[in-house]
PAZAPA-4460 file (N, C-alpha, C; in steps of 0.05 Angstrom, whole numbers, plus 32768, in hexadecimal, padded with zeros to 4 digits):
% residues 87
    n_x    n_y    n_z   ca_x   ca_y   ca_z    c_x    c_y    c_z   seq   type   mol
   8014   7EB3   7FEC   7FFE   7EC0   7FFA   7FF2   7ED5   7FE8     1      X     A
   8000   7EEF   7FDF   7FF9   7EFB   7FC7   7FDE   7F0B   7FD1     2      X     A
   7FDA   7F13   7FC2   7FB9   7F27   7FC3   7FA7   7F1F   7FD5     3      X     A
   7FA5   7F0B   7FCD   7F86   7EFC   7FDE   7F8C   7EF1   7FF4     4      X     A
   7FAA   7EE6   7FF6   7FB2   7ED9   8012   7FAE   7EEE   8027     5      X     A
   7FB5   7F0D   8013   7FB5   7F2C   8024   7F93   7F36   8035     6      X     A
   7F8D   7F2E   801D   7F67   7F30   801D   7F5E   7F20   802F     7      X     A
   7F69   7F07   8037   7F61   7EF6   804B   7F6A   7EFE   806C     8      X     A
   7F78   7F08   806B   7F83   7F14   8084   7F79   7F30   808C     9      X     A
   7F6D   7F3B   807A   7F5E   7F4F   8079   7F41   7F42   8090    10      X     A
   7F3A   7F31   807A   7F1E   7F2F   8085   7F1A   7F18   80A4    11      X     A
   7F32   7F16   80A1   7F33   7F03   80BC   7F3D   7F10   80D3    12      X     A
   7F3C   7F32   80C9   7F46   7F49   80E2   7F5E   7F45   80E3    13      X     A
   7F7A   7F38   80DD   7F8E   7F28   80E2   7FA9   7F41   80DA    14      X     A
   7F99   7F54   80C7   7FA4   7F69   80AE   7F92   7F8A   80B5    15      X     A
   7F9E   7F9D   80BE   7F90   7FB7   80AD   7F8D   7FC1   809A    16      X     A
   7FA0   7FB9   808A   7FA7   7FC5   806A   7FBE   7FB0   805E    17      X     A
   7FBE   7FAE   8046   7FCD   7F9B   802E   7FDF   7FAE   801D    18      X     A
   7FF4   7F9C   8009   8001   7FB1   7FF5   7FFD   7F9E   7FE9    19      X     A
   7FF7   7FAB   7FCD   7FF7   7F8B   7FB2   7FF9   7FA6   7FA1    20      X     A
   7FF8   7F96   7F8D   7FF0   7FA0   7F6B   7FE1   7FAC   7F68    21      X     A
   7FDE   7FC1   7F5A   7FC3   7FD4   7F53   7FA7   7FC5   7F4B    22      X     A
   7FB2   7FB7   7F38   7F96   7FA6   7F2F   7F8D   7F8B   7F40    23      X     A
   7FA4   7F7F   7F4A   7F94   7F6E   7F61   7F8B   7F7D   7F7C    24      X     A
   7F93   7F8F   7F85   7F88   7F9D   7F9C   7F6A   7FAB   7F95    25      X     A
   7F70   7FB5   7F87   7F55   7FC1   7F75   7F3D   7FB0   7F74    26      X     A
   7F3D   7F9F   7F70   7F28   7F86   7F6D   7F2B   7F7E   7F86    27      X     A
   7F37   7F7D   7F9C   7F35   7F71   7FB8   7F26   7F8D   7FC1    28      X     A
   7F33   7FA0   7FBD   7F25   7FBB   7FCE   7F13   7FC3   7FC4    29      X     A
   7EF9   7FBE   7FA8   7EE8   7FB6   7FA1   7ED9   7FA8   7FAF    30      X     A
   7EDB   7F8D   7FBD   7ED0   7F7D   7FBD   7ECB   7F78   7FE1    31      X     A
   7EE0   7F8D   7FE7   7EE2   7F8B   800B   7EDE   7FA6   8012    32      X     A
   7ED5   7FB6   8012   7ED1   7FCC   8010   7EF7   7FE0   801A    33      X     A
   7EF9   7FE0   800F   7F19   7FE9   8014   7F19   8002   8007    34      X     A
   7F2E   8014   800B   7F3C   802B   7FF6   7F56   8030   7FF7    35      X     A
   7F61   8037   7FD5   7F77   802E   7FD8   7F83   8053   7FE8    36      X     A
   7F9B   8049   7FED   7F9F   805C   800E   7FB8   806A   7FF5    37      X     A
   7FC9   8055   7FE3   7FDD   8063   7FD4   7FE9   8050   7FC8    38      X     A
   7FF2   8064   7FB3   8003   804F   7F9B   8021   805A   7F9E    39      X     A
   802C   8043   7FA9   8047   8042   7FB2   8063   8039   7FA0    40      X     A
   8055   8035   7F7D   806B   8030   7F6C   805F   8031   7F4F    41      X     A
   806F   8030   7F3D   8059   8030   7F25   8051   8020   7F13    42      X     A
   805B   800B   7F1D   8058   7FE8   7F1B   803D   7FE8   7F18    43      X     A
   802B   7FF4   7F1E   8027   800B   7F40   801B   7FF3   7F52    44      X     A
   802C   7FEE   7F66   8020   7FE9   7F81   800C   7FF4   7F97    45      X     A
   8001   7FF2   7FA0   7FE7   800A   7FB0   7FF2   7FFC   7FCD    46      X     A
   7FD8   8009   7FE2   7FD4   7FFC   7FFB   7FBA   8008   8003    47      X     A
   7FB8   7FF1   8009   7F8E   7FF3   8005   7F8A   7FEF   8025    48      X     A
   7F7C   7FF7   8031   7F74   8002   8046   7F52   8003   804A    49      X     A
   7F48   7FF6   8067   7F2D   7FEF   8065   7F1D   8011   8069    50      X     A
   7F09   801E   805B   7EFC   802E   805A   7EF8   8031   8073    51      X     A
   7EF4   801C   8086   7EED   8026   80AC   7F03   8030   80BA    52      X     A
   7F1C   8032   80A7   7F2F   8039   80B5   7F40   8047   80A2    53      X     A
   7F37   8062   80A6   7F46   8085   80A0   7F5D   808F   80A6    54      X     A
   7F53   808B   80C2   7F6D   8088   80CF   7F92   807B   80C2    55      X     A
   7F87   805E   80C1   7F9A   8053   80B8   7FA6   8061   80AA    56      X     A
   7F95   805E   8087   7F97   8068   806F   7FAB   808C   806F    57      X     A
   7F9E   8092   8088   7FAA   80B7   8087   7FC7   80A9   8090    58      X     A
   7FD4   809B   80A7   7FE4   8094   80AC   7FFC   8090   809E    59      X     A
   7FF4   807E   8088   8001   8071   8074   8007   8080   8064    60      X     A
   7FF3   808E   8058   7FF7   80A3   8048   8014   80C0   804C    61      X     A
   8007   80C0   806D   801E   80DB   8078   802E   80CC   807C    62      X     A
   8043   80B1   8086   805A   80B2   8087   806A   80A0   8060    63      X     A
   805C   8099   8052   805F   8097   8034   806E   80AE   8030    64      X     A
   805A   80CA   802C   8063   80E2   8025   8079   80F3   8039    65      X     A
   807B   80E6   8051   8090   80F9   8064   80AA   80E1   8056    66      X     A
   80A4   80C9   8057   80C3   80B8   8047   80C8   80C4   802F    67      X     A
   80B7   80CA   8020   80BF   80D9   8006   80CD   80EF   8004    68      X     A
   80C3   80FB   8019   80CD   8118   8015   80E1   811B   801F    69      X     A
   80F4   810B   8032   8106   8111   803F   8118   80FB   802D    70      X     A
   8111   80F4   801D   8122   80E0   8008   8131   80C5   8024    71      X     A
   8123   80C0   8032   8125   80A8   803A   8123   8090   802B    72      X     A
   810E   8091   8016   8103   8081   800C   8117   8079   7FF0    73      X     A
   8127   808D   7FE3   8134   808E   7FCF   8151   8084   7FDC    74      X     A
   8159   8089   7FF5   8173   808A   8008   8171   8068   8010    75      X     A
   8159   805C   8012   8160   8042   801A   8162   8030   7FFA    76      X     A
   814F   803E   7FEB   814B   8023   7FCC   8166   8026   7FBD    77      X     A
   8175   8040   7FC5   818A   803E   7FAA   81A1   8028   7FB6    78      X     A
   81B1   802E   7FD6   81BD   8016   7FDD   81B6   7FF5   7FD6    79      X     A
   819A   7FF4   7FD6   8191   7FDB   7FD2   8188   7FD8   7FBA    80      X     A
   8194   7FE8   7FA4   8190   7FE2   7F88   8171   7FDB   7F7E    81      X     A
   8161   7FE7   7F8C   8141   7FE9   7F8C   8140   7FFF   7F70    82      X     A
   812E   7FFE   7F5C   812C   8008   7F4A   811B   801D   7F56    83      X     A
   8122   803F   7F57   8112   8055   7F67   810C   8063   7F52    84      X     A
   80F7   8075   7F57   80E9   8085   7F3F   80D8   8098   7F54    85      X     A
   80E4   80B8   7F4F   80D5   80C5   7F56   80B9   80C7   7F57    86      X     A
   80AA   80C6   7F67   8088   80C9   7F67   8086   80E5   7F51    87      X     A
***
């Protein structure tokens, strides 16, 4: 499915927001009017979020940074041998 499978569900209302790759989201949220809401690794992964919806984007954004900060986010990847890296 990948980027575009993401992009398709976007535009078929199906999706409010995607995670991909920086550079394939980037060119989807280019091209669909999107913004990216946050970069969630330094691979870097984003999550692109439709410009009509702020909302969302604030959403995503505030519980990203409330997992971070309470090291939720570090407390679930190290059991699961997830490669973690401080923001």
């Amino acid at each position: 499915m990948g980027v575009n499978g993401a992009a398709a569900a976007l535009d078929a209302g199906r999706a409010a927001a995607m995670v991909g790759d920086k550079a394939g989201a980037t060119v989807i949220a280019t091209e669909r009017s999107l913004s990216i809401a946050a970069v969630i690794a330094q691979r870097p992964y984003v999550i692109a979020v439709r410009k009509s919806a702020p909302d969302i984007a604030n959403a995503i954004s505030d519980a990203l940074r409330a997992a971070l900060n309470s090291g939720e986010i570090r407390d679930a990847a190290i059991p699961a041998a997830f490669p973690y890296e401080a923001p």
